[in-house]
C-alpha angles and dihedrals in degrees: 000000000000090000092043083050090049083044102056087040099058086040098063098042090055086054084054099047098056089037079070108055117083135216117287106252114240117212129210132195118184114234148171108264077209126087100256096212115158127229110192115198093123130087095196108132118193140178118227110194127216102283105248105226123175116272088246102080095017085103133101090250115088101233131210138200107238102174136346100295098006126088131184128228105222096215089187097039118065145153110273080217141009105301099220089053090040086060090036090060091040096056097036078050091044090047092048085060103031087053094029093230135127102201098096132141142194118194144302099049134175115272093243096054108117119218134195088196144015114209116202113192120194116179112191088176131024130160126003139188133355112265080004139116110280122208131205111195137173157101116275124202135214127184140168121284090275094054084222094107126051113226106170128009109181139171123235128198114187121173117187117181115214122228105224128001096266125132091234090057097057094047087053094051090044084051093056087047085063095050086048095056094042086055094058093047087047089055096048085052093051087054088056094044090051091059100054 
């Protein structure tokens, strides 16, 4: 009777035991599929500001539509950085090769740097459902050097599907949302630069 007892009891501590470990955390960046090799033959010199993102999914949680007017926390699944600086990085990287120019920068920035340009990025939806369609939509900015005169404010629509319903897909189609948006900011660089 004395060993069934001892049984049930490690038993029991052992169930215990693996009720209390938790699920391992997964972490996502979002990044270019493409080598992001550098050429620089150009002087152009241009600002990229923090990315303004709603509040909503400005979180360390991914987060996730699950219905019309309901989202879902991943709680195992988080930003390995700030999002809005994570999208910040990714555009000011996707600029410097799409433009092939070095001289980007994300703020803040030091008072004496000298800018051709100033980017201002607002995204009012990005993401969407798991093994769904994801959105990236906004307005994007850009102004003189001095970032003290607007010269082009234009609006941007990008839909990726995803290919399965992992949490890795949609942050890589997330990811080529991003390099679709920052082409279409390097080309309407290129426009102004063209005028001049």
């Amino acid at each position: 009777m004395k060993i069934i007892s001892k049984v049930v009891l490690i038993s029991l501590m052992l169930l215990l035991s693996a009720c209390g470990t938790s699920p391992k955390t997964n972490f996502y960046f979002l990044g270019a599929e493409h080598d992001a090799e550098i050429t620089t033959n150009e002087k152009l010199a241009i600002g990229v500001w923090q990315v303004v993102l709603p509040e909503i999914i400005d979180r360390p949680e991914i987060v996730t539509r699950t219905g019309a007017h309901t989202i879902e926390l991943a709680d195992f699944h988080r930003w390995a950085t700030g999002l809005s600086s994570n999208v910040s990085l990714l555009i000011a990287n996707e600029l410097s090769f799409n433009l092939k120019t070095g001289h980007i920068d994300v703020s803040p920035w030091s008072a004496h740097y000298k800018f051709d340009y100033q980017v201002r990025v607002h995204i009012q939806e990005f993401g969407g459902k798991l093994g769904d369609e994801n959105t990236i939509k906004g307005v994007f900015i850009i102004l003189n050097g001095k970032g003290n005169k607007k010269i082009l404010e234009e609006s941007f629509s990008f839909n990726e599907k995803v290919k399965d319903g992992s949490y890795s897909e949609m942050v890589a189609a997330m990811s080529r949302l991003v390099v679709s948006l920052s082409g279409q900011i390097a080309q309407a660089i290129r426009v102004q630069q063209d005028k001049i």
